[in-house]
TILOTOR-537389 format. One record per residue: x, y, z of N, C-alpha, C, O in turn; residue in one letter. Coordinates in steps of 0.02 Angstrom, whole numbers, plus 32768, in hexadecimal, padded with zeros to 4 digits. Example, Ala and Ser with C-alpha at 12.3 -4.5 7.8 and 13.67 -1.06 7.14 Angstrom:
BEGIN
82947EE4818682677F1F818682947F5B818682C87F5A81A7A/82827F90816282AC7FCB816582858002818A829E80398192S/
//
This chain:
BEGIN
BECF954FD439BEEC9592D435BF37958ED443BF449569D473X/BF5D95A3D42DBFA695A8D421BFAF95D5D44EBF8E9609D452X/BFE495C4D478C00A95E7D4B2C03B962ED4AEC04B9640D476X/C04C964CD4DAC06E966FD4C5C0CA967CD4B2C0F19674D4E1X/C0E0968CD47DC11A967DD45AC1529681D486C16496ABD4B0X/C1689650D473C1A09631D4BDC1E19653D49CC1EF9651D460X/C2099675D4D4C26A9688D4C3C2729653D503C2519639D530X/C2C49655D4DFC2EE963FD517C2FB966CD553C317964DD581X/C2ED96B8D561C2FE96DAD576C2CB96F8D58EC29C9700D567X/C2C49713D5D4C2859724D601C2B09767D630C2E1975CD653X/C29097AAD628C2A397DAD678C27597F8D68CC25B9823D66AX/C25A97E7D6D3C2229809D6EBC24D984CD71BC2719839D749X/C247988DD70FC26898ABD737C23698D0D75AC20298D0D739X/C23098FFD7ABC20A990AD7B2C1B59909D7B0C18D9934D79DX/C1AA98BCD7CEC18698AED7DBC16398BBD816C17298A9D84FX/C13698D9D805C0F398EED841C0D298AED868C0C69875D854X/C0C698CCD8A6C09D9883D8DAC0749886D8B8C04C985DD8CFX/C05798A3D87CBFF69894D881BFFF986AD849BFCB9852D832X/C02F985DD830C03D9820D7D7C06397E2D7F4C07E97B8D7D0X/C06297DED846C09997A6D843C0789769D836C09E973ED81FX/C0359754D83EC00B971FD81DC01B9719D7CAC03496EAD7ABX/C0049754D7B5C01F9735D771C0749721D761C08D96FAD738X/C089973ED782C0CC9733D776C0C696F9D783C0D696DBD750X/C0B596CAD7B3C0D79691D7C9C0AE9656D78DC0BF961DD77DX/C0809676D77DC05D9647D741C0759646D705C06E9615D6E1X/C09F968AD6EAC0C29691D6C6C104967CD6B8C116966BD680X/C130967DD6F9C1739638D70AC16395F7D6F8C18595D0D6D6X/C11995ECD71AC11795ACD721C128958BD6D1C14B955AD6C5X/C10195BAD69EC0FB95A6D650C13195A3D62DC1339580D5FAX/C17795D4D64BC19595EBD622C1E195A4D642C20D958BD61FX/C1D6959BD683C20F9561D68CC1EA9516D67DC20E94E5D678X/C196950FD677C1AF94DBD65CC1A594CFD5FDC18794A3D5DEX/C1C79504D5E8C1D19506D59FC20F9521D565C2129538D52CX/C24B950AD5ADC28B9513D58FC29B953CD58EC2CB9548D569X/C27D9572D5B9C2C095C3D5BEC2F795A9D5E9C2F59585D61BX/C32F95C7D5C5C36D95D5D5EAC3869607D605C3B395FBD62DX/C3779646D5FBC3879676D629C3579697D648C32D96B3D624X/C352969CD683C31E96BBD6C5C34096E9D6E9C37496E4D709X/C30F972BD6DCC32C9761D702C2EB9776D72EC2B99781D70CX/C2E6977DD76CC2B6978BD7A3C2B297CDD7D8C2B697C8D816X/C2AA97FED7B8C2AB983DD7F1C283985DD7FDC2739888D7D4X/C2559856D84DC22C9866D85FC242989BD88EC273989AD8B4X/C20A98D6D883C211990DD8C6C23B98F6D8F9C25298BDD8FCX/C245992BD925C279991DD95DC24B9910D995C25F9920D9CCX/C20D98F4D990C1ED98EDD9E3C20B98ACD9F1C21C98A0DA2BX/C2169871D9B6C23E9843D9C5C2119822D9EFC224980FDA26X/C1C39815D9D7C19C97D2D9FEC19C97BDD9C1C1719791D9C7X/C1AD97BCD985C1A99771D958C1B69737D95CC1F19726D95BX/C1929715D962C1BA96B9D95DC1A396A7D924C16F96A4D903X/C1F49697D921C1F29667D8D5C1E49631D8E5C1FE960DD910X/C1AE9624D8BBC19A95DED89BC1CD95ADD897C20595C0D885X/C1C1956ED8A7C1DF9521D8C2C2099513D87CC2459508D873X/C1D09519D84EC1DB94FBD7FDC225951CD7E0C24E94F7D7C3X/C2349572D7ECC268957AD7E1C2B79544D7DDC2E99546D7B9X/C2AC952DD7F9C2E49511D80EC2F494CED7F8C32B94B2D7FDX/C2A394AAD7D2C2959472D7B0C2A1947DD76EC297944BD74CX/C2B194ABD752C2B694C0D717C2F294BAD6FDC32294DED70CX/C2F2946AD6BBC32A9444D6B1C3579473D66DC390945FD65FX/C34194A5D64DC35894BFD620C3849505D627C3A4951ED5F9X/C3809520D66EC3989564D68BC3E49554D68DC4039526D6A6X/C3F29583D670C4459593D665C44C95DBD68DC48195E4D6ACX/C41A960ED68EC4379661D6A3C4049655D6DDC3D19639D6C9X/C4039663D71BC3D69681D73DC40896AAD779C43D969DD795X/C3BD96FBD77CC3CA9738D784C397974AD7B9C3609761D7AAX/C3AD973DD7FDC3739754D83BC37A978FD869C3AA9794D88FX/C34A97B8D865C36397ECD890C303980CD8ADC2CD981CD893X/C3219804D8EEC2EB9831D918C2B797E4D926C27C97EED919X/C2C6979FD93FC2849785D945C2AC975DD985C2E8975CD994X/C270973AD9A7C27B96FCD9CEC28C96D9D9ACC28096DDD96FX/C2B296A2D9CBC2D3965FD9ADC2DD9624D9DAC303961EDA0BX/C2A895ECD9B8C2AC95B4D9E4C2B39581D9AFC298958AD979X/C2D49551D9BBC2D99529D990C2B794DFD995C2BF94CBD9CFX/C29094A9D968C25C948BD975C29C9446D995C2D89439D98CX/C2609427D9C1C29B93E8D9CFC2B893ACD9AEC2E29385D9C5X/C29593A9D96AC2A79385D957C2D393A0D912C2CD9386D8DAX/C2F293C8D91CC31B93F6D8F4C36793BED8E5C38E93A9D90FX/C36593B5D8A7C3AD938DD898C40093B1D877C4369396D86CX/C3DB941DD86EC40A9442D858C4019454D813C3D49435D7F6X/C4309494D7E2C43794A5D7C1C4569491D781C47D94B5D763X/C4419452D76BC481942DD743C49A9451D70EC4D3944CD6F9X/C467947ED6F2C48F94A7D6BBC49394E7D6BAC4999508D686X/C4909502D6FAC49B9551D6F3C4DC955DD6FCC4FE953BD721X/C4F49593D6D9C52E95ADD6CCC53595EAD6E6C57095FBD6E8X/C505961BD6FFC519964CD729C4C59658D74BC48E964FD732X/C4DE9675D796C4C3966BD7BBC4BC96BDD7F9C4D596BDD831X/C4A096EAD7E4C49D971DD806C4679718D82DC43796F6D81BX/C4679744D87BC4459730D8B3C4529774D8D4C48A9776D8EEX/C42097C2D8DCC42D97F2D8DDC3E897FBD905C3AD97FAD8F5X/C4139806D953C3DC9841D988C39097EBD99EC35497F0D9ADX/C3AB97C1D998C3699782D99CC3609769D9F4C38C9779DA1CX/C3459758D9FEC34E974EDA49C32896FDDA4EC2ED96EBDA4DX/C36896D9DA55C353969ADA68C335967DDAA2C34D9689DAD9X/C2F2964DDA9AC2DE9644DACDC311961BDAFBC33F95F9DAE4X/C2FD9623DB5AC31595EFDB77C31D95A2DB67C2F3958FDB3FX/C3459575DB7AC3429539DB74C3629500DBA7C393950EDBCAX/C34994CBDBA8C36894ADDBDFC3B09494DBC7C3E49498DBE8X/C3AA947ADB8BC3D79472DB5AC40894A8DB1FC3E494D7DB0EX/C44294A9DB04C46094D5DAD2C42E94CADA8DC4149494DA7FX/C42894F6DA70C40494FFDA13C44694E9D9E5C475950AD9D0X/C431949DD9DFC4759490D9B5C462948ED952C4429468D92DX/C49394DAD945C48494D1D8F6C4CD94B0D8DEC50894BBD8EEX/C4A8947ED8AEC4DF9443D884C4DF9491D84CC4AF94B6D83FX/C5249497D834C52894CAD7FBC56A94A3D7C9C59B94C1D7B3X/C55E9466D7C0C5A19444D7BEC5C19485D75FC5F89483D744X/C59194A9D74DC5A094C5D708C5BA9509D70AC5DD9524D6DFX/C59D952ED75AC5B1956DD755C5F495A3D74FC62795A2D772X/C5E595C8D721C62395F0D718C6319630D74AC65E963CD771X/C5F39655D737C5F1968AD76AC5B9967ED79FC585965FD797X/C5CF96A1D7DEC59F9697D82BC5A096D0D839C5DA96E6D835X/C57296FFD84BC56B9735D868C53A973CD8B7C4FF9729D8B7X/C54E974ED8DEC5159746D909C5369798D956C55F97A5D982X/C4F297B5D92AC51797FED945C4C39825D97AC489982CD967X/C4DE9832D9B7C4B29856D9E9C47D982DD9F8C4449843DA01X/C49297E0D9FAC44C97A3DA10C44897A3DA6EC46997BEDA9AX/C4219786DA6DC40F977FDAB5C3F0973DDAC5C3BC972CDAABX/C4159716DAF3C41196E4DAF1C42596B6DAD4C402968ADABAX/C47596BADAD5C48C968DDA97C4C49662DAB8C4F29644DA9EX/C4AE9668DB08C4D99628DB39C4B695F5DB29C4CA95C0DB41X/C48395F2DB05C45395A7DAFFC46995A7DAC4C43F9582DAA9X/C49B95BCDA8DC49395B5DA49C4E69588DA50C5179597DA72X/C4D99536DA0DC527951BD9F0C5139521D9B6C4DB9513D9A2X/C545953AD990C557953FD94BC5779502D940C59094EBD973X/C57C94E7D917C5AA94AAD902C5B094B6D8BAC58494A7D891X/C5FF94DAD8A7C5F294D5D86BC64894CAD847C67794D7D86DX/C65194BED821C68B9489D80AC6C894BAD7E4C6B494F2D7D7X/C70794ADD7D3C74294C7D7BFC73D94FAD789C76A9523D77FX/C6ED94F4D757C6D79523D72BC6D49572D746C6F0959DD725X/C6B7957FD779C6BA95C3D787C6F095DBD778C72A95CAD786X/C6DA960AD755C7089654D734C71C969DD766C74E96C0D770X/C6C8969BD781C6BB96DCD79CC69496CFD7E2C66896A5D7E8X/C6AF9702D820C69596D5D861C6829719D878C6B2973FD87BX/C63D9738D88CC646977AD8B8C618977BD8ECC5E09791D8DFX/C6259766D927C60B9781D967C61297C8D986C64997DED994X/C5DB97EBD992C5E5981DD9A3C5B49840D9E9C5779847D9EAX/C5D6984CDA0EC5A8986ADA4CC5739834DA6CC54A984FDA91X/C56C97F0DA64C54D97BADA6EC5689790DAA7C5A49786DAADX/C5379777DAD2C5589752DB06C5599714DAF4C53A96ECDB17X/C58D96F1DA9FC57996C3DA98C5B996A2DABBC5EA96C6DACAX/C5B7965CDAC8C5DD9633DAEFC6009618DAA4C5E895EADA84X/C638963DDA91C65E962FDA5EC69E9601DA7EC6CD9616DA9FX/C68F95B9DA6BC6BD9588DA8EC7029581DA55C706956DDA1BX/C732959DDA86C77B9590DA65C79B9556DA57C7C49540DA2EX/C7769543DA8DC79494F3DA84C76E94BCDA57C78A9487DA4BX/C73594C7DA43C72494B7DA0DC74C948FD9DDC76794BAD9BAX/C75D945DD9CAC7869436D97FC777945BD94EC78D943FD91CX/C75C9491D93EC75894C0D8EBC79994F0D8E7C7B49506D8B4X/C7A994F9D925C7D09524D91DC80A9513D922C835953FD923X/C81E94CAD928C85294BBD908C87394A7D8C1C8AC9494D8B2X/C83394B4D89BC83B9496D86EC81694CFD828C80D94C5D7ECX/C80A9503D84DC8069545D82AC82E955ED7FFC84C9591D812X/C83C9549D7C0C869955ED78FC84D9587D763C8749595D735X/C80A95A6D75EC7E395BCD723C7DD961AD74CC7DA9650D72FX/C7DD9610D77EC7C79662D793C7DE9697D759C8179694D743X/C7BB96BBD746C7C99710D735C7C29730D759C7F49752D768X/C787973BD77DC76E976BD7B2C7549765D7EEC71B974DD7F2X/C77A977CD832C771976BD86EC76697A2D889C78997D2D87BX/C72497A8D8C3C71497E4D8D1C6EE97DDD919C6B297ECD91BX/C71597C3D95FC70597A9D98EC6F197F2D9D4C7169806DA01X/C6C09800D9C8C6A09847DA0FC677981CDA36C63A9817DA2FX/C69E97FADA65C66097CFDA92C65C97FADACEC68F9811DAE8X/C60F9809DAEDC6079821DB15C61A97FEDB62C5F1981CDB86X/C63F97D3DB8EC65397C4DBB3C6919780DBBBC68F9746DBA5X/C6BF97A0DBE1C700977ADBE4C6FB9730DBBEC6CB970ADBB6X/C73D972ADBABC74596DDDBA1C78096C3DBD5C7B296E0DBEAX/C7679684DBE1C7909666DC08C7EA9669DBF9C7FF966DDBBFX/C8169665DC30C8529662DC19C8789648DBE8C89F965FDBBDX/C85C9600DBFDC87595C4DBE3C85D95C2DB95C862958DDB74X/C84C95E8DB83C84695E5DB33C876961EDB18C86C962CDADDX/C8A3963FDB34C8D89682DB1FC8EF9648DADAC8E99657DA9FX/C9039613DAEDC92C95E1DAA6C90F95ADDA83C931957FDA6DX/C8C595B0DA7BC89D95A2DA52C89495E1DA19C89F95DFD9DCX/C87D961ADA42C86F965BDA17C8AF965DD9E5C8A59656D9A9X/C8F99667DA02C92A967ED9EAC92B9658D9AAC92F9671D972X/C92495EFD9C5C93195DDD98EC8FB95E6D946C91095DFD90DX/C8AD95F8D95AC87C9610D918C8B79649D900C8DE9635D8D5X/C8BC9675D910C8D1969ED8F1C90596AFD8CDC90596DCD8A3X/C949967BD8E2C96D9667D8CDC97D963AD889C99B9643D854X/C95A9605D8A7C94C95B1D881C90B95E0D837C8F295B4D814X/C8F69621D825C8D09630D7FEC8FB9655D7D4C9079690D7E3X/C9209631D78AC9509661D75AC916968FD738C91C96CCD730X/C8EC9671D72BC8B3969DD6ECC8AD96E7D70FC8B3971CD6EFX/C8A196E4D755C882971FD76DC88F9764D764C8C1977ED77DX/C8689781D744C86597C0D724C85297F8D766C87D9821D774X/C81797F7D789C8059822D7B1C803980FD804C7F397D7D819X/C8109838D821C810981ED85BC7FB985CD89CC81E988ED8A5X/C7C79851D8BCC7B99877D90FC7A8984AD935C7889816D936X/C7CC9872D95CC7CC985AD9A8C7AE9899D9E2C7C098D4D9E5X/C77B9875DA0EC76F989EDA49C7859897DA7DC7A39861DA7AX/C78B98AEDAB1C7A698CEDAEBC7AB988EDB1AC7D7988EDB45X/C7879861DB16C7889814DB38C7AE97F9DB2AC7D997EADB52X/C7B197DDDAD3C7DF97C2DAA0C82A97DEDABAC85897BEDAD4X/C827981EDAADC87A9841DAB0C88E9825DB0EC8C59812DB21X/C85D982BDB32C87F9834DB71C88197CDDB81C89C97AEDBB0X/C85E97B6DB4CC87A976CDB65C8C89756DB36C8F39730DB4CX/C8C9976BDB0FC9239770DAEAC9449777DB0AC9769753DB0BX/C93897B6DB43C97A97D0DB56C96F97B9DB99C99097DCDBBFX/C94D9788DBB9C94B9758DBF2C996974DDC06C9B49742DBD2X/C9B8974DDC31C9E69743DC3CCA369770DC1ACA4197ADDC1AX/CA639734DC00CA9D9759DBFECA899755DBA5CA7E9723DB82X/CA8B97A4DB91CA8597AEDB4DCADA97ACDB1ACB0F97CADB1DX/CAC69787DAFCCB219765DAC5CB33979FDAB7CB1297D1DAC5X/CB6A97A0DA99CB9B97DEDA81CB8797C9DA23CB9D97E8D9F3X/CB63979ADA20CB579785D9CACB23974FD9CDCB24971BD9EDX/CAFA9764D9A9CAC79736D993CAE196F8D980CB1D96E7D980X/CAA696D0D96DCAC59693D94FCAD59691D909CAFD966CD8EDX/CAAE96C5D8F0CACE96D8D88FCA9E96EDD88ACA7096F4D8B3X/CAA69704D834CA899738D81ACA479733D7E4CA40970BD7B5X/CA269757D7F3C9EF974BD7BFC9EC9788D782C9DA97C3D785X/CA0A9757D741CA149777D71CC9C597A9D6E5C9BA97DFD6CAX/C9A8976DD6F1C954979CD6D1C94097CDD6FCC9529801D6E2X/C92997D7D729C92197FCD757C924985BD74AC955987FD752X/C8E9986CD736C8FD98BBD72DC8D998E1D756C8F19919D75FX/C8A598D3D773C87698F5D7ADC87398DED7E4C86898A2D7E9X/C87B9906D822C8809904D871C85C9937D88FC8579971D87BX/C8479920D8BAC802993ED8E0C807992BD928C7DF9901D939X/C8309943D956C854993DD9A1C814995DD9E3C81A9999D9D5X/C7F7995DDA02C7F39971DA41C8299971DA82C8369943DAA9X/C84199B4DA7EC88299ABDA9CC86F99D3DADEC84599FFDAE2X/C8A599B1DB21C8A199EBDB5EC8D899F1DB64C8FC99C2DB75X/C8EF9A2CDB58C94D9A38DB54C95B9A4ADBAAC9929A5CDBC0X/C91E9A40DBD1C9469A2DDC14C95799F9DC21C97A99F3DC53X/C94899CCDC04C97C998FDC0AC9B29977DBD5C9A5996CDB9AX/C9F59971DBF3CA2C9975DBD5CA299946DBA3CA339953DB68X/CA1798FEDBC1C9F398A1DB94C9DA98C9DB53C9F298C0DB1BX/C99E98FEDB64C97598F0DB32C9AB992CDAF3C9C0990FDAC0X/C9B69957DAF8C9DB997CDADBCA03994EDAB4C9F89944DA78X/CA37992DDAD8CA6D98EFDAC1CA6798DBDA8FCA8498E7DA5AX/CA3598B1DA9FCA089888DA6BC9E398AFDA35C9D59892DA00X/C9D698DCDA3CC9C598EEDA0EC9F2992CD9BCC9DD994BD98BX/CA43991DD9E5CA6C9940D9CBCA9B98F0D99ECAC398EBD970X/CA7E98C8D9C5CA7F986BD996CA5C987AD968CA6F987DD92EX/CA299884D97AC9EC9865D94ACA0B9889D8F9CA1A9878D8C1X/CA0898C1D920CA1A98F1D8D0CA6798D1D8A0CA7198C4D865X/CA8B98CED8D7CAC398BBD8A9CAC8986DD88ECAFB9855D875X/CA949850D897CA7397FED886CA5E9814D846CA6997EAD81AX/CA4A983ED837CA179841D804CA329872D7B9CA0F989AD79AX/CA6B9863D7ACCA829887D77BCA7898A4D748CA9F98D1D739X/CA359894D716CA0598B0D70AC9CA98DDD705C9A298EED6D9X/C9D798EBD752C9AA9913D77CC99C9953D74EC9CB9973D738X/C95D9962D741C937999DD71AC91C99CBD74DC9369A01D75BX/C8EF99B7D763C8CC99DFD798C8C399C9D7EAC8AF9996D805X/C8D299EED7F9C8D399E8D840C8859A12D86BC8809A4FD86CX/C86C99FAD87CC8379A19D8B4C8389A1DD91FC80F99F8D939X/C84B9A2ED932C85F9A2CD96CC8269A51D994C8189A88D97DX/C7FD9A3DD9D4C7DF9A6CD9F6C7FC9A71DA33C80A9A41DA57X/C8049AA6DA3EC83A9A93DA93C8049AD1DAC2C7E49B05DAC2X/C8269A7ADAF4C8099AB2DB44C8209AD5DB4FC8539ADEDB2EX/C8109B0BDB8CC82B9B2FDBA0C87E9B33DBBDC8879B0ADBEAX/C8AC9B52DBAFC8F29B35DBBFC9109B69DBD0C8EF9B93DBB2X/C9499B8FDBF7C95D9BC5DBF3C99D9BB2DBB6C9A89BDCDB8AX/C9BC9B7EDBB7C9DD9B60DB82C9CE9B63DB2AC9F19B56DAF8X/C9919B79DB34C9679B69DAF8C9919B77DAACC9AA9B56DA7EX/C9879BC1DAC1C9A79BD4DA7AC9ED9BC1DA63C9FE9BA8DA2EX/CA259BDADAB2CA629B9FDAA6CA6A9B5EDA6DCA939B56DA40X/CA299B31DA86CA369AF2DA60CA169AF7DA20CA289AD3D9F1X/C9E59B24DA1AC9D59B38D9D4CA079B40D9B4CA219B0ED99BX/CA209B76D9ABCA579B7DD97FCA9C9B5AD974CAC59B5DD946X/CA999B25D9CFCAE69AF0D9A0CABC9AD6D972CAD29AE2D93AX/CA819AB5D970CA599A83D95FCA4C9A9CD909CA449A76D8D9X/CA4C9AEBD907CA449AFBD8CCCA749AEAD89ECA6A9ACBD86AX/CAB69B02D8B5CAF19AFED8A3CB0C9AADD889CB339AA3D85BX/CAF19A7FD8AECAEC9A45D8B0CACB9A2BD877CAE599F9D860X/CAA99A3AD864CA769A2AD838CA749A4FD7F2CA4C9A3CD7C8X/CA999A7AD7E8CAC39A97D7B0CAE29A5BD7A9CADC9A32D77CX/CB0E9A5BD7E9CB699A3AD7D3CB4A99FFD7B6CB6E99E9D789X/CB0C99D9D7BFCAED9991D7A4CADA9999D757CADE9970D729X/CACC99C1D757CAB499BFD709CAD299E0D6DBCABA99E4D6A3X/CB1C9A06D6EFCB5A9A0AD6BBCB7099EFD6AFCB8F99F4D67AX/CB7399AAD6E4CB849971D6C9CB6C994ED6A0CB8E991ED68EX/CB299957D682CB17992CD643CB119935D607CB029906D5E2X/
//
């Protein structure tokens, strides 16, 4: 009897606890028979565990996880050919050890509202295009060697839910800097307040000419972060849209409107 007709392309969305058996019999068929893109979204009770085999699966280029446990098997050697890699609301199990994914191909990384992602290393190489952490306690290492050597970025979109160390204020600067392609760019309230660590320059280090979207978490009670962020804008000559959420400030509107004014004067210039 002839099986059932294979795509390259698989999305289970809203998946119910009472199908997760078949589901997992159904993965099992579909990675080992050459799909490349895997999309996985189960209800939000978020007791799914994915299956070991996921991850053995030598033909996956797209995979798309949201709402499951995530453990990875030990004898896991990485992702050699996936090219983008989304990871949405998953909650990784404990480990004595870090979950090291090899992504030596990936372009885009997303990994937004995870839990448990101090046990998670990404390892993935100068190809990334597109990087977005968001609201995640992932241990995003600055010092890392990728990010010196990050010439491909378009889109950077860093909301980590707790401080980063000091000593990375000129690692960050230089990603962001050392990235000409970069088209989009946010920053959260951690990010902005490790820039302006110390004594904030009267001038960036130069300008990023692609660059048309900015997305700031700003506290205009601090003078650093304001500063810097009256740099940032005039770095970016290009600048299209601006998004700003600001704390509470009695200053507030004040710097709104130089900032508006500012941001005219940037784009009459082009």
């Amino acid at each position: 009897m002839a099986g059932p007709a294979l795509h390259d392309s698989y999305s289970f969305v809203g998946v119910h606890l009472s199908i997760y058996a078949y589901i997992d019999r159904w993965m099992l068929y579909v990675t080992r028979n050459g799909v490349k893109k895997l999309k996985l979204n189960m209800t939000k009770d978020g007791t799914y565990k994915l299956p070991s085999y996921i991850f053995n699966c030598p033909t996956l280029t797209h995979l798309k996880l949201f709402n499951c446990n995530f453990k990875l098997p030990n004898s896991f050697l990485g992702l050699q050919t996936l090219t983008v890699l989304q990871l949405e609301k998953l909650t990784f199990v404990p480990a004595i050890e870090f979950y090291t994914i090899n992504v030596p191909l990936l372009v885009k990384l997303t990994i937004d509202l995870c839990d448990g992602t101090q046990y998670l290393n990404i390892v993935f190489s100068s190809e990334l295009k597109s990087l977005v952490v968001h609201e995640s306690h992932y241990n995003l290492d600055l010092s890392n060697n990728f990010f010196k050597k990050c010439k491909k970025m378009s889109d950077l979109y860093l909301v980590i839910d707790n401080p980063i160390p000091a000593d990375n204020r000129l690692t960050l600067e230089k990603l962001l800097f050392s990235s000409p392609t970069l088209e989009t760019l946010c920053l959260g309230k951690f990010e902005l307040e490790l820039l302006t660590a110390g004594v904030v320059p009267k001038r960036l280090p130069c300008t990023l000419n692609c660059l048309w979207h900015l997305d700031l978490d700003v506290n205009f009670n601090k003078l650093g972060q304001t500063s810097y962020t009256l740099e940032l804008i005039k770095s970016f000559p290009n600048l299209r849209e601006l998004e700003i959420w600001v704390r509470n400030s009695k200053y507030m509107w004040s710097y709104i409107l130089y900032m508006n004014g500012l941001v005219h004067f940037c784009i009459s210039r082009t």
